[in-house]
DSSP file (Angstrom, degrees, kcal/mol; ACC not computed):
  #  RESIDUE AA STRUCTURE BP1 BP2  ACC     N-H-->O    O-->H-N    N-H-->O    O-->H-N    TCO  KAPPA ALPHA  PHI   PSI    X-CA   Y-CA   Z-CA
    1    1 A X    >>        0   0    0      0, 0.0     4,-2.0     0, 0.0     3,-0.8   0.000 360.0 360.0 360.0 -31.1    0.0    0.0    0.0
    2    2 A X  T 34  +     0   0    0      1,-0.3     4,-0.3     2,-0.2     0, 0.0   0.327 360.0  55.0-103.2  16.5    3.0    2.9    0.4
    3    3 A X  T 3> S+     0   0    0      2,-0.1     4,-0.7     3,-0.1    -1,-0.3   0.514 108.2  46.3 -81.5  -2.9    4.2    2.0   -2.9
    4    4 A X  H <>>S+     0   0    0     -3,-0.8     4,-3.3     3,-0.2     5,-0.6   0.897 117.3  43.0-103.9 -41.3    0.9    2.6   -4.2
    5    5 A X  H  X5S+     0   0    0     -4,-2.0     4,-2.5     2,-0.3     5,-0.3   0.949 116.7  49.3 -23.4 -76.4    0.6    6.0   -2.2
    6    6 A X  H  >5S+     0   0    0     -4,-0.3     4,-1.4     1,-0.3    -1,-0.2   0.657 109.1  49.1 -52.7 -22.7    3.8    6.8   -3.2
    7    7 A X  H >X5S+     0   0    0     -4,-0.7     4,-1.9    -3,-0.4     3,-1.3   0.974 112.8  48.1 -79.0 -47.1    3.1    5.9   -6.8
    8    8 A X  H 3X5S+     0   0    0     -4,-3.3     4,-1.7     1,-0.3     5,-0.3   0.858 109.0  60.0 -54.6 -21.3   -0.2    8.2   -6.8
    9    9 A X  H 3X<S+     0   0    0     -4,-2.5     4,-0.6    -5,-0.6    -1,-0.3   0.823 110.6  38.1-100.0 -23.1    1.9   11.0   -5.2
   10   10 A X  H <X S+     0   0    0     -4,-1.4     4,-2.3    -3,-1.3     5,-0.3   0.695 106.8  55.2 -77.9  -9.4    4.0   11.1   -7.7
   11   11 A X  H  X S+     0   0    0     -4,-1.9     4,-0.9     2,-0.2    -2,-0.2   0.687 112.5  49.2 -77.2 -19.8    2.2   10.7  -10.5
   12   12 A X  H  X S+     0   0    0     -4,-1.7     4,-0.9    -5,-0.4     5,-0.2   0.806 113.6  49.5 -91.8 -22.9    0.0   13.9   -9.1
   13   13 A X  H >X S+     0   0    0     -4,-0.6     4,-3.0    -5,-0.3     3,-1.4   0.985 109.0  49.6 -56.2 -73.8    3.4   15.8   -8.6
   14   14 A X  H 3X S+     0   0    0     -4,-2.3     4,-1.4     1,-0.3    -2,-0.2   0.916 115.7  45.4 -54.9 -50.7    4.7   14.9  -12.1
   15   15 A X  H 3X S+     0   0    0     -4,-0.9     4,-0.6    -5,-0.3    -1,-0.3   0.721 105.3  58.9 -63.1 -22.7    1.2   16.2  -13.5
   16   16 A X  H XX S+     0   0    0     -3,-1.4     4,-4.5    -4,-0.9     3,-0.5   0.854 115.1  42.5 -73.5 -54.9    1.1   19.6  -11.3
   17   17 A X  H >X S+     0   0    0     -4,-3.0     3,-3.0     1,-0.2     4,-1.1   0.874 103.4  57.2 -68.5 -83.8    4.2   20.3  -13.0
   18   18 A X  H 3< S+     0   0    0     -4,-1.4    -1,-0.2     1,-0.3    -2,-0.2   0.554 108.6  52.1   8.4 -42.3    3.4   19.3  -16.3
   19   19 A X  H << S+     0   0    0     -4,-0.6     3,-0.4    -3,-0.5    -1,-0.3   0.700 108.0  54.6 -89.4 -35.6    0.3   22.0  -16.0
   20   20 A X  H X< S+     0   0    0     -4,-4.5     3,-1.3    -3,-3.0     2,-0.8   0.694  75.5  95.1 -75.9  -3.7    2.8   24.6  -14.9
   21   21 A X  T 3<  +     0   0    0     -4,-1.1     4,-0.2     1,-0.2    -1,-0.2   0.018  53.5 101.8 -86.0  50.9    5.0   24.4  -17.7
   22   22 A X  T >>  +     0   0    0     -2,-0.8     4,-2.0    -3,-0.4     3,-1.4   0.715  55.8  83.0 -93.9 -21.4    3.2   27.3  -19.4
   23   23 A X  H <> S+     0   0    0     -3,-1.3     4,-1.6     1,-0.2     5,-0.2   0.937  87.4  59.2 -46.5 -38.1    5.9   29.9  -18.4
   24   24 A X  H 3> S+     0   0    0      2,-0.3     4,-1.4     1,-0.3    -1,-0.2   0.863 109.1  41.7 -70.0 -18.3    8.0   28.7  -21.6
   25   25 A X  H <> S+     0   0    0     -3,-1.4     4,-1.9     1,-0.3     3,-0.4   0.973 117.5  48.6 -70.3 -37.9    5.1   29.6  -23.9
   26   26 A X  H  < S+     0   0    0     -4,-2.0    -2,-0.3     1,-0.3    -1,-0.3   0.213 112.3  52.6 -91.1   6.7    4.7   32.7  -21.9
   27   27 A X  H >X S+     0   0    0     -4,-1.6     3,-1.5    -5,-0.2     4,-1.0   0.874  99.1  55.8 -63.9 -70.1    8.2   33.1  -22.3
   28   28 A X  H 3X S+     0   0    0     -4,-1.4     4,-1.7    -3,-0.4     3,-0.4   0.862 113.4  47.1 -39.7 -63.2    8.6   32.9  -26.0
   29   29 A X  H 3< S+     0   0    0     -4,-1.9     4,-0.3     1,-0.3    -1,-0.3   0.491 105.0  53.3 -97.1  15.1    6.2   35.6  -26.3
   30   30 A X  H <> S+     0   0    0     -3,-1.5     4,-0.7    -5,-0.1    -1,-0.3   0.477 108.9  52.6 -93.1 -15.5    7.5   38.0  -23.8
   31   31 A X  H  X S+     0   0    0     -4,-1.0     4,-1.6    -3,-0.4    -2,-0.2   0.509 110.5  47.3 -72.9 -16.9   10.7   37.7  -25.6
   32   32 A X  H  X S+     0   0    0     -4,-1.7     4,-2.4     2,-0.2     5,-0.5   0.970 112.5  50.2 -60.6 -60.4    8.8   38.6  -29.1
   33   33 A X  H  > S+     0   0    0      1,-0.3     4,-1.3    -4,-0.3     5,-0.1   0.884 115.1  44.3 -69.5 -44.6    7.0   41.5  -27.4
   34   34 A X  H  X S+     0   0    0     -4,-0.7     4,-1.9     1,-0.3    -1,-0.3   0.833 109.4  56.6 -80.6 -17.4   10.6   42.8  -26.0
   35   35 A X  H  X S+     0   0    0     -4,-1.6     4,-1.4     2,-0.2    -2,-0.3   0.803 108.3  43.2 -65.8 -22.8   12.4   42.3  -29.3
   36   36 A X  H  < S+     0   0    0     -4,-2.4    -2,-0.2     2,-0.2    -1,-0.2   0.467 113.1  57.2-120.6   6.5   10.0   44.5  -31.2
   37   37 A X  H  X S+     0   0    0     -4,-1.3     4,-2.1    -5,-0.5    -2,-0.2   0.733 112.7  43.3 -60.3 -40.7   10.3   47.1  -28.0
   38   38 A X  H  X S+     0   0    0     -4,-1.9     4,-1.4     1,-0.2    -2,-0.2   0.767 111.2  48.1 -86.9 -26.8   14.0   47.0  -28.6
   39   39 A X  H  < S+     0   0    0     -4,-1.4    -1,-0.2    -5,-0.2    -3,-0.1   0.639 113.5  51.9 -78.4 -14.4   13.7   47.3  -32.3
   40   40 A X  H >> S+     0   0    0      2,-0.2     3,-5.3     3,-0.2     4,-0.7   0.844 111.0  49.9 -66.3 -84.9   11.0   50.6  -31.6
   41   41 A X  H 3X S+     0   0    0     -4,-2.1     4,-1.4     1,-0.3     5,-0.2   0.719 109.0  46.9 -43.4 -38.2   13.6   52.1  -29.3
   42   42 A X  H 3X S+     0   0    0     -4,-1.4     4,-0.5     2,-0.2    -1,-0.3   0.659 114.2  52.5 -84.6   5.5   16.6   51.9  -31.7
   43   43 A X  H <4 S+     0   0    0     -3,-5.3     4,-0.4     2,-0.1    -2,-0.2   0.851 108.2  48.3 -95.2 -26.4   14.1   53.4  -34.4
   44   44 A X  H  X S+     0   0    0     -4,-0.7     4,-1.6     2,-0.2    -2,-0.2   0.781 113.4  48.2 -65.5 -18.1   13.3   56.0  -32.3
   45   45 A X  H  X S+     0   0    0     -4,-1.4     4,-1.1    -5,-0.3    -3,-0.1   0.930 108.0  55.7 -62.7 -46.5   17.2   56.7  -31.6
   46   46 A X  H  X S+     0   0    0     -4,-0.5     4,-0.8     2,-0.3    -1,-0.2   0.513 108.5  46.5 -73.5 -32.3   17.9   56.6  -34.7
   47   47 A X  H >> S+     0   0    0     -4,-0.4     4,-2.2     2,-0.2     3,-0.8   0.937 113.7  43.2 -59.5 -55.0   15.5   59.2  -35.4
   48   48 A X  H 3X S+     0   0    0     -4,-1.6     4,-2.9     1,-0.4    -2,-0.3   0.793 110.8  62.4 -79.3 -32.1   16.3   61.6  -32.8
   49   49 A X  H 3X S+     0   0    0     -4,-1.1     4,-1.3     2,-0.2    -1,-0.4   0.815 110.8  42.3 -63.6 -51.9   19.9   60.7  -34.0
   50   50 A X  H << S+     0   0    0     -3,-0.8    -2,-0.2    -4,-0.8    -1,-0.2   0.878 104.6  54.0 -66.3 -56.4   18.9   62.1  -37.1
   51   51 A X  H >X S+     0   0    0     -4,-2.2     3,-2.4     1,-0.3     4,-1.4   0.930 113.6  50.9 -66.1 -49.7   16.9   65.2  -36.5
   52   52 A X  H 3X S+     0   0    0     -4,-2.9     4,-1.2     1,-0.4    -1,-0.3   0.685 105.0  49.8 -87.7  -0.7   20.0   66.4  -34.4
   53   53 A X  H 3< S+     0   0    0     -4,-1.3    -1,-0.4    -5,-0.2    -2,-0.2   0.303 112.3  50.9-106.8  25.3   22.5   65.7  -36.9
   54   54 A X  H <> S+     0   0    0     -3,-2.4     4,-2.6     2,-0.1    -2,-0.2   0.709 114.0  51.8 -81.5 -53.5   19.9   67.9  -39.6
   55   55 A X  H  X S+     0   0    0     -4,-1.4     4,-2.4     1,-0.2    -3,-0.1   0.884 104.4  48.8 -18.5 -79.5   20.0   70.4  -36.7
   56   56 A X  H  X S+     0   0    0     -4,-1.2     4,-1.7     2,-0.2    -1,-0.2   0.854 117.2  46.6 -57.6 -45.5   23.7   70.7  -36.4
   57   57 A X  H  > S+     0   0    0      1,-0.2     4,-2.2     2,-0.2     5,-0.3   0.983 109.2  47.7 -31.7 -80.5   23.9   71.2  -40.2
   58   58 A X  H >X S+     0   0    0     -4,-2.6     4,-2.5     2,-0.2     3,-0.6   0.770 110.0  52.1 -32.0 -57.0   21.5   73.5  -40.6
   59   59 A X  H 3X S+     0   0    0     -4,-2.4     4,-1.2     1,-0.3    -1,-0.2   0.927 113.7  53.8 -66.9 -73.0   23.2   75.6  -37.4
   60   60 A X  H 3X S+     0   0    0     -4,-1.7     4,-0.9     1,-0.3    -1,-0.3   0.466 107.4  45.5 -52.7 -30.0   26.8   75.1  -39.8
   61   61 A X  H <X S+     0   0    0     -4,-2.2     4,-2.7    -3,-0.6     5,-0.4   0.757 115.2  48.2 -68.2 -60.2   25.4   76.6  -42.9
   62   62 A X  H >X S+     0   0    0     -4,-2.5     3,-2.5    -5,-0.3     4,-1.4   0.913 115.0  44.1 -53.7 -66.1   23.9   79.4  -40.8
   63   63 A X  H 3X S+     0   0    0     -4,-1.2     4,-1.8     1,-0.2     3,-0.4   0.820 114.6  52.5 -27.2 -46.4   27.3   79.9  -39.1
   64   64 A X  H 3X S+     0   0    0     -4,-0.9     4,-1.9     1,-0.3    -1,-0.2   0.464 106.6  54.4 -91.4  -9.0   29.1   79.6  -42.4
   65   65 A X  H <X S+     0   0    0     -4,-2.7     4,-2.3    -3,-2.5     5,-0.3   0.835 107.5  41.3-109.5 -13.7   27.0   82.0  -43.8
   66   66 A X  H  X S+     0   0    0     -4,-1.4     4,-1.5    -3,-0.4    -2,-0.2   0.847 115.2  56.9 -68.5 -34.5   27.4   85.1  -41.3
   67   67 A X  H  X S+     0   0    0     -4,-1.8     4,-2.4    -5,-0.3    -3,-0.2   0.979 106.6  45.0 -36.3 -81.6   31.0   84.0  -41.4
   68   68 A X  H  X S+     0   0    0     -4,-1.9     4,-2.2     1,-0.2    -2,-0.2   0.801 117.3  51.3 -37.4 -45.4   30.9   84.5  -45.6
   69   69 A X  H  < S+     0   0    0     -4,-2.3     4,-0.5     2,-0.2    -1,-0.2   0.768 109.5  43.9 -90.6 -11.9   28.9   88.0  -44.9
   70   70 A X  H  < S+     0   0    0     -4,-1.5    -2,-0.2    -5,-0.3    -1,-0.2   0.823 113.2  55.7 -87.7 -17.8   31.2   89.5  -42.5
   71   71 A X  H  X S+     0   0    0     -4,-2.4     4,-1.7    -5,-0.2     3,-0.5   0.934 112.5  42.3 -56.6 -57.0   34.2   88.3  -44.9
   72   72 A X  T  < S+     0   0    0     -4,-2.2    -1,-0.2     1,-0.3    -2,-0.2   0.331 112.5  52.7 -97.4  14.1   32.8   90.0  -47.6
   73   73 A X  T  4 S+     0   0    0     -4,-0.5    -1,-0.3     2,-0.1    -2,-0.1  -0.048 102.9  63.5-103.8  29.4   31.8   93.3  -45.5
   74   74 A X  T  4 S+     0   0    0     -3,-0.5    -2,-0.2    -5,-0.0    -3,-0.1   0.558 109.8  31.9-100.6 -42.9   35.0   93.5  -44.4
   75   75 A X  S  < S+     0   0    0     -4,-1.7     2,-0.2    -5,-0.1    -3,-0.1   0.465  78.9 128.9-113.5  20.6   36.5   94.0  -47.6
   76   76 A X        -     0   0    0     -5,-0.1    -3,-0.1     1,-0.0    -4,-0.0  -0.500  65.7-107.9 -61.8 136.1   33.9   95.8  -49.3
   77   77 A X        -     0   0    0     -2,-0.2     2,-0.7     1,-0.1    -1,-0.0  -0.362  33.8-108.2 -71.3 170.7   35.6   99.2  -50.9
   78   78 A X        -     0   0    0      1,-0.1    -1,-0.1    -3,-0.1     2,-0.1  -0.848  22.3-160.7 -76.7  97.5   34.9  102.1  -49.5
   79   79 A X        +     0   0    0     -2,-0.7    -1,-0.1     2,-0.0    -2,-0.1   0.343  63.1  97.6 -84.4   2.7   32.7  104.3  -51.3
   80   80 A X  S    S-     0   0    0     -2,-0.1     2,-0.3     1,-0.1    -2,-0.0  -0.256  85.4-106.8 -78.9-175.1   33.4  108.0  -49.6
   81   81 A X        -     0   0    0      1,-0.1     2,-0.2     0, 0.0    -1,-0.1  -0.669  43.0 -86.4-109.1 134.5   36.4  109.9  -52.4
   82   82 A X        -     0   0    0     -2,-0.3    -1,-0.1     1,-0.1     2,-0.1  -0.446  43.3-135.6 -54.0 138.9   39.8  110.1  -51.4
   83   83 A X        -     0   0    0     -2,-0.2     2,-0.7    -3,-0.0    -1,-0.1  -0.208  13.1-122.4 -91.4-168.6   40.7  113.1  -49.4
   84   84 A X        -     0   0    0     -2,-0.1    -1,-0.0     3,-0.0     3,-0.0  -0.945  42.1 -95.5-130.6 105.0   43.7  115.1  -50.0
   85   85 A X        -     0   0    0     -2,-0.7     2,-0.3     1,-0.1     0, 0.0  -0.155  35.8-117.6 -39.1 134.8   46.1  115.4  -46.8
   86   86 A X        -     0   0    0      1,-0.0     2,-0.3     0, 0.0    -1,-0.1  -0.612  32.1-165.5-101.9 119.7   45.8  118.2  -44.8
   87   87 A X        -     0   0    0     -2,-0.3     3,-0.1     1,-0.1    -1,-0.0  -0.844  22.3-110.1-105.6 162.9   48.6  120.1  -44.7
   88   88 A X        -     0   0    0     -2,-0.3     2,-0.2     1,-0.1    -1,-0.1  -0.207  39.3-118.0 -57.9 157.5   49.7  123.2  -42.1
   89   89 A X        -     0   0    0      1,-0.1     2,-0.5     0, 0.0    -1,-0.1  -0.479  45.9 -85.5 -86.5-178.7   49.7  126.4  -43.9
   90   90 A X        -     0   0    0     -2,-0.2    -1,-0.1     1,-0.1     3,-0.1  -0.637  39.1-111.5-104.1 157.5   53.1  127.8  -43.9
   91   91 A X        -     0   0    0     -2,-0.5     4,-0.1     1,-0.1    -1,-0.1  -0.333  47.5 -86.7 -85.4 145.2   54.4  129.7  -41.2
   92   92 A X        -     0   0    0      1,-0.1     3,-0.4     2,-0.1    -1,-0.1  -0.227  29.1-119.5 -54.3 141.1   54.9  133.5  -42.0
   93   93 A X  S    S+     0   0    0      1,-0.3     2,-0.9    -3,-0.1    -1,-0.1   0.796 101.5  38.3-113.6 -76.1   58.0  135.1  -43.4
   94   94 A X  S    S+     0   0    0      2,-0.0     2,-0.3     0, 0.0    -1,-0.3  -0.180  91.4  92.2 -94.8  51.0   59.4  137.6  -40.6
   95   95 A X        -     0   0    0     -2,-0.9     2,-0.1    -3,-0.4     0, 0.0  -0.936  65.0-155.1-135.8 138.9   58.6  135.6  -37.2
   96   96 A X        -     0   0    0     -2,-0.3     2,-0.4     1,-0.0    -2,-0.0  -0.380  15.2-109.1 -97.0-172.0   61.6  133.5  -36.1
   97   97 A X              0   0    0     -2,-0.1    -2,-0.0     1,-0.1    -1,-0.0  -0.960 360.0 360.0-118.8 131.2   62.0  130.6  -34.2
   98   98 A X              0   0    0     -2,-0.4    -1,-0.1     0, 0.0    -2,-0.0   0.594 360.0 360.0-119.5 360.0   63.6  130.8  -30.8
């Protein structure tokens, strides 16, 4: 009679488990669910990755172009006429110098 216990009590053991071995399905598709989480998040990186290296362009034209207009008003000619040096008049005839 206690091998036959012993057989029912494992055979209800071995079956308990048997019904609990549902984690591996529930596995399988909690690894799915986090692979195409992890494939979202590197398309959003990738995005954001994107937009800021459009950014940083964009800012590098715009630098390159105040750059280009401050070159070229720098060396623009100057449109006023040459003047004529200013000389002293000359000093009068009969005053000496002491």
């Amino acid at each position: 009679m206690q091998k036959t216990v012993a057989y029912a009590f494992m055979l209800a053991a071995t079956l308990g488990l048997a019904a609990c071995d549902k984690p591996s399905e529930d596995a399988r598709e909690d690894a799915r669910e986090a692979q195409s989480e992890a494939q979202e998040s590197m398309n959003d990186a990738a995005e954001h990755r994107n937009e800021a290296a459009e950014l940083e362009a964009e800012a590098a034209r715009e630098r390159a172009e105040e750059n280009r207009e401050e070159t070229d008003e720098a060396y623009e000619p100057d449109d006023t006429p040459p003047t004529a040096p200013v000389t002293p008049p000359p000093a009068p005839a009969n005053q000496t110098n002491q």
